[in-house]
N, C-alpha and C positions, 0 to 999 in steps of 0.2 A: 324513884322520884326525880324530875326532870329540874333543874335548877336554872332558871330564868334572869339574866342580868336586866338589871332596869336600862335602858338609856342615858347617858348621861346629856345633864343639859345645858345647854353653849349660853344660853341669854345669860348676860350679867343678873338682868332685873325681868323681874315676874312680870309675865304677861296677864291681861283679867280681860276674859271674852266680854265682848260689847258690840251690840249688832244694834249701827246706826246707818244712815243714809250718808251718803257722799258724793262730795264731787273733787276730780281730777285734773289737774295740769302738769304737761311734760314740755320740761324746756331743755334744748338740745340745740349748740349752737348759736347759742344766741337768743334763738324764738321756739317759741312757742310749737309744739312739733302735735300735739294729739291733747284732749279734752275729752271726758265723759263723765260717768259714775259708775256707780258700784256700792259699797256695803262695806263697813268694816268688821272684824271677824273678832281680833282682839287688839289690846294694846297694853303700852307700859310706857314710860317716862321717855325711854329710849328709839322705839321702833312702832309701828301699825302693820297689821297683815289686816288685807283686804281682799276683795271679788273687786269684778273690773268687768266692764261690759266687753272685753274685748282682751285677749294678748298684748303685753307692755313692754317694752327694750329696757332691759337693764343699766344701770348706770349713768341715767339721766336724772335730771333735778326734777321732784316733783313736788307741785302743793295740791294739799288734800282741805276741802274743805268738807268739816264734819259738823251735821247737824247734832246739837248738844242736847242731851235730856233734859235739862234746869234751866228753867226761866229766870233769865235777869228781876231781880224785884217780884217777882211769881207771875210776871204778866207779857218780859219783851222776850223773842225766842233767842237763841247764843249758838252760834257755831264754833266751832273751833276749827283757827288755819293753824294747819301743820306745814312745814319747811324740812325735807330734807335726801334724801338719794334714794331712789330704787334699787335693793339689793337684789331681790331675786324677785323670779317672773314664772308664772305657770299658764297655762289656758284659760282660768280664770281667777288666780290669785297670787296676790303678788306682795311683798312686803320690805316699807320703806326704813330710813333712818327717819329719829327725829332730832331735827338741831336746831329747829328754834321753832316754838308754836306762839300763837296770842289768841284772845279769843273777840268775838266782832259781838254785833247785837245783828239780829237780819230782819228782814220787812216781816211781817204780820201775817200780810196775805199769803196764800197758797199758791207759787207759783209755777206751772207746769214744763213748761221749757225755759230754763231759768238763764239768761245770756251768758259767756264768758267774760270776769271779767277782765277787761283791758287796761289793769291801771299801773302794769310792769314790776308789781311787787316780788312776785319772783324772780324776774332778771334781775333787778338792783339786787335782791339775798343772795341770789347765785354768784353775782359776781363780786360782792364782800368776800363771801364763803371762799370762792377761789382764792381772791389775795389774801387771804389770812394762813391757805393751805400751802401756798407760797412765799410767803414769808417765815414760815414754822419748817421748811425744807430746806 
């Protein structure tokens, strides 16, 4: 009889698979470097691993906006934005940190190419996030 060691496992905190819709932004530099979607796979307090319509560079700042299963009030739909680092990258899946999330309310309608938006909330996180890891060095 063959005696099999289990894996051990690096997450501090439990991941719980949830396959939602998403969208993407990678900020590198200052701006804004790539935008898309994809799908999240799981998640936990800490981290999201996700699909990505595309291969992602590691080690840039990402926000992830994620369509929420639960209606505000059972009737406004909730996204959740997540804030935090792409640790690892594959072909089509990639998973980030999380360091700071909120959650939004989003329009009603169904909308198909949905704009990026433009309103710098990632650069201002990003570059808090910097001087605080610079100040803690």
């Amino acid at each position: 009889m063959k005696i099999v060691a289990k894996p051990t496992e690096r997450r501090a905190r439990v991941r719980f698979p949830m396959h939602h819709e998403l969208r993407y932004k990678l900020l590198e530099g200052g701006a804004i470097i790539a935008s898309g979607a994809g799908a999240t796979c799981d998640m936990s307090s800490g981290g999201v691993a996700f699909t990505s319509d595309r291969p992602l560079p590691t080690g840039v700042f990402i926000e992830l906006s994620i369509a929420w299963p639960v209606l505000l009030d059972n009737a406004c739909p909730m996204r959740l934005i997540v804030f935090g680092k792409l640790l690892r990258a594959g072909l089509n899946r990639s998973a980030c940190t999380v360091e700071k999330y909120e959650f939004r309310t989003q329009a009603r309608t169904l909308r198909f190419a949905a704009p990026v938006r433009h309103d710098s909330m990632l650069e201002r996180w990003a570059k808090e996030y910097m001087k605080a890891q610079q100040a803690t060095a």
